[in-house]
N, C-alpha and C positions, 0 to 999 in steps of 0.2 A: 337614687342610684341603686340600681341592681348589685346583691351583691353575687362575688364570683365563686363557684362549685363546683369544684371536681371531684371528679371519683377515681380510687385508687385501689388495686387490688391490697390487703392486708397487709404490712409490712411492718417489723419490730416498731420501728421510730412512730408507731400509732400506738402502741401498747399503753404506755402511758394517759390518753385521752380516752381511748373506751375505756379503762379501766375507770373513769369517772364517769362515762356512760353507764356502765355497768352498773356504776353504786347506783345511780339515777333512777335506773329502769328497775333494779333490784334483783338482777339475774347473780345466780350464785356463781356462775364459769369464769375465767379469767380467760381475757385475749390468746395467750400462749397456747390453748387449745383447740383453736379453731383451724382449719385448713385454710393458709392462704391463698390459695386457688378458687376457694369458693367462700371468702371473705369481702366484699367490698366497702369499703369506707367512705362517707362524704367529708369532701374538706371542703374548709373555708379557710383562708388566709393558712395553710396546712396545720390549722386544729380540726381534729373530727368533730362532727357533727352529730353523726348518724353511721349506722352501719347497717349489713344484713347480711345473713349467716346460712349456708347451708351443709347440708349432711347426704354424701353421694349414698343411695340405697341401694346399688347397682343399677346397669341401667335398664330400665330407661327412667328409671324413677330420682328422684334428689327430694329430702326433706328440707323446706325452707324452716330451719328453729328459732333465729331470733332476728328480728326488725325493728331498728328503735332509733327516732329522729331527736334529740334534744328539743325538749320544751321551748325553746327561743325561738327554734327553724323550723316549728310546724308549722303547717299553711301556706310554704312557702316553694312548695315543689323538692322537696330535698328528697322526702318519701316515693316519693313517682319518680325521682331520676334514680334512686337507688333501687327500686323495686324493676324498673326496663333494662336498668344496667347489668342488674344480674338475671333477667331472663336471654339476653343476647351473651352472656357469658355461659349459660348452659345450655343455648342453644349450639354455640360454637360447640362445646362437648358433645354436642349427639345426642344429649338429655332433651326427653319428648313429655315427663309430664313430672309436678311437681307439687308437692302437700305444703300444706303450712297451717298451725294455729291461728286463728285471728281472734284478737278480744273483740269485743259484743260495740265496743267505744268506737274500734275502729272500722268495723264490718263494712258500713254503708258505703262510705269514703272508699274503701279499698274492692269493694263488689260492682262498683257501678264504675270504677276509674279501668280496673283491670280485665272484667269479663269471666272470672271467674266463680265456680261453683258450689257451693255449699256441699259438705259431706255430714250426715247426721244433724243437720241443724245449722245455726250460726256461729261456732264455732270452731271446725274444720274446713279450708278450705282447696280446690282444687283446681288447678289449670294444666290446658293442652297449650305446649311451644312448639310455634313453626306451622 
């Protein structure tokens, strides 16, 4: 049995579950700081999963800063539905290209699913939306 996954733009009543992402992934920020607009969450059974974060840098640009799937729900498509989810979310803004770090772990996985392009190396990455 398939299990079931929605996404949700960023909302209080998630604060608590990234915040255990957060400890996970070891990011120092706290949920309360991100923009709910350019927040999305994965849920399951409505505990997060997985989120992904961006930073509007006017437009036409947005900084994708953090992306992180809980060790349990990798492999499982949660990464790929969170990462299309939020490029048709800044596509509806009018956002036409978008940065983001990527570790070296997950490079391969996320260069060959998304079609995006390396900036200085394997660590920077870059995509054109729309």
């Amino acid at each position: 049995m398939r299990t079931r996954l929605t996404i949700s733009q960023l909302r209080p009543e998630h604060y608590d579950d990234l915040r255990e992402l957060f400890a996970l992934a070891e990011f120092g920020s706290k949920p309360e700081q991100y923009n709910p607009d350019l927040t999305l969450v994965a849920l399951v059974r409505d505990k997060a999963v997985g989120f992904i974060a961006a930073w509007d840098c006017g437009q036409p640009y947005v900084f994708i800063d953090n992306f992180f799937v809980h060790p349990e729900y990798r492999t499982k498509g949660v990464g790929y539905t969170l990462g299309y989810a939020m490029l048709a979310v800044l596509k509806q803004r009018g956002v036409t290209w978008y940065v983001a770090p990527v570790t070296t772990v997950n490079f391969h996985s996320i260069a060959t699913r998304s079609g995006m392009t390396t900036i200085g190396g394997a660590l920077m990455m870059q995509g054109r939306i729309g």
